[in-house]
C-alpha positions in Angstrom: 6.6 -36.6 0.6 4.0 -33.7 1.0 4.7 -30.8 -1.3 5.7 -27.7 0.2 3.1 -24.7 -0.7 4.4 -21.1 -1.3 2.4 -18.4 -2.5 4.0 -15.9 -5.0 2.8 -12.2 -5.1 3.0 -9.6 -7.7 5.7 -8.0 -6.2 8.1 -11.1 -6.9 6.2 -11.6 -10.7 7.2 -8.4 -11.5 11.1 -8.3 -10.2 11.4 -11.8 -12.1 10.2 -9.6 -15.5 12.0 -6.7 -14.9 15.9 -6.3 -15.0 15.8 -2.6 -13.7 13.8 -3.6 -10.4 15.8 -3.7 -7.4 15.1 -7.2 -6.0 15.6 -8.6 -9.8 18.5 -10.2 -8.9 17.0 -12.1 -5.7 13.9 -13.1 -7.5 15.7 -14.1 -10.2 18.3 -16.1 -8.2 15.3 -17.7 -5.9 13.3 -18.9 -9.5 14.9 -22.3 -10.4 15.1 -23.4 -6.4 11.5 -23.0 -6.5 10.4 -24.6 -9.6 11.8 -28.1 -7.6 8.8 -31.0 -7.9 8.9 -30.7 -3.7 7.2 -27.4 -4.2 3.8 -26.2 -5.6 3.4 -22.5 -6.6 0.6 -20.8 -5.5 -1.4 -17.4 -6.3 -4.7 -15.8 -6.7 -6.8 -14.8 -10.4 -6.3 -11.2 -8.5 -2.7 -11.4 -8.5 -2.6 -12.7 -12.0 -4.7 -9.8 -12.9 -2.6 -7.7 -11.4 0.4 -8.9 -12.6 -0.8 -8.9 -16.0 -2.2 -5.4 -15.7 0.9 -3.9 -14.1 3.3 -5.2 -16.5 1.6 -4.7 -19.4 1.2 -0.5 -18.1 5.1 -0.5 -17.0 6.7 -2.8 -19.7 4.1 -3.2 -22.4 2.0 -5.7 -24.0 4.6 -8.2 -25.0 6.1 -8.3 -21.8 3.0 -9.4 -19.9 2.2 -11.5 -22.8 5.1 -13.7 -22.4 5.0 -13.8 -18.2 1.4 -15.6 -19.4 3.2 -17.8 -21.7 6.2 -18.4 -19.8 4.8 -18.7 -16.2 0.7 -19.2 -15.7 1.7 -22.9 -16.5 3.7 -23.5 -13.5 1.2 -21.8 -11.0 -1.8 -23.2 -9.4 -4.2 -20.8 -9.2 -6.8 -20.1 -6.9 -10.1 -17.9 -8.2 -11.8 -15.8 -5.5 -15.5 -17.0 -4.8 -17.9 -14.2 -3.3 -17.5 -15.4 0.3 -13.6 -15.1 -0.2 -14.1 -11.7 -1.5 -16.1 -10.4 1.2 -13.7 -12.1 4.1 -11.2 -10.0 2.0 -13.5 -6.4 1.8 -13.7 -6.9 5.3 -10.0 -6.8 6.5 -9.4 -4.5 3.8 -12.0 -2.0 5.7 -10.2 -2.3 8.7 -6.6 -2.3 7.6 -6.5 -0.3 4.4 -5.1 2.2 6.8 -2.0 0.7 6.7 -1.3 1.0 3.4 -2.8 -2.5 2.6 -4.5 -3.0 -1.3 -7.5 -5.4 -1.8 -5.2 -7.5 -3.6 -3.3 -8.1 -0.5 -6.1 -8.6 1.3 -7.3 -11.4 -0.7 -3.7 -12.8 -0.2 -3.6 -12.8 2.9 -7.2 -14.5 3.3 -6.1 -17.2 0.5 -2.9 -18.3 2.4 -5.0 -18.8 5.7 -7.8 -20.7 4.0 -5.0 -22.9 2.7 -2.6 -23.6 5.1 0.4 -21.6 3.5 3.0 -20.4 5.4 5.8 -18.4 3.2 5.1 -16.2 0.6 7.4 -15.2 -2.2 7.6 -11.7 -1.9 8.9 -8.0 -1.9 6.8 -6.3 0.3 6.4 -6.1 4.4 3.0 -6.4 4.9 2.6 -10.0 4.7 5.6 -10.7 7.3 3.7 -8.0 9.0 0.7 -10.7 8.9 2.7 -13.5 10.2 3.9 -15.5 6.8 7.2 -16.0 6.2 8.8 -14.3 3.6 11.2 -15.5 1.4 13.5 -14.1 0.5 14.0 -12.8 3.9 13.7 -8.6 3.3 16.3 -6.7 5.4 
């Protein structure tokens, strides 16, 4: 059986970490289902950077510490080679209007160089770019 990929986003890192975050619950909830051998975890070094940086300014050092620890092991990660990163300044340039970071924009370039269809996610803008979002955001 071919394993089912699903790319995770800061947005769902953080809600995991944080128990005062509105979609901590869901996130939380959603975690075991997709830790399931039928499913490989995906992300980028960017959103691992991210991640890292935002939790460590929000909850502190220790708490980005042990999201390292506790969940870089479970993740495949995929690093951003100069081509990506131009394909990813490029629809940055022309959506960044909309409210879309670089971050997302390598995102959304990793998940259509790959294949991957549904995203594990807080935020609109990738549903807004055609993946599926799960969990589904009302």
């Amino acid at each position: 059986m071919e394993k089912e990929l699903i790319y995770v986003d800061t947005s769902a890192f953080y809600a995991l970490i944080d128990r005062s975050d509105k979609f901590y619950k869901k996130a939380s909830a959603l975690w075991p289902f997709l830790l399931e051998d039928h499913i490989t975890l995906i992300t980028s070094n960017y959103v691992v950077f991210e991640t890292i940086g935002l939790l460590q300014n929000r909850l502190g050092f220790d708490a980005a510490r042990l999201w390292c620890e506790n969940i870089l092991d479970v993740l495949e990660i995929r690093w951003v080679d100069n081509e990506k990163n131009q394909l990813a300044f490029e629809l940055w340039y022309n959506l960044g209007q909309k409210l879309l970071n670089l971050v997302d924009c390598i995102s959304f370039i990793t998940m259509r160089q790959d294949r991957i269809k549904k995203v594990f996610c807080f935020k609109k803008n990738f549903q807004e770019q055609g993946f599926e979002v799960i969990p589904q955001l009302e």
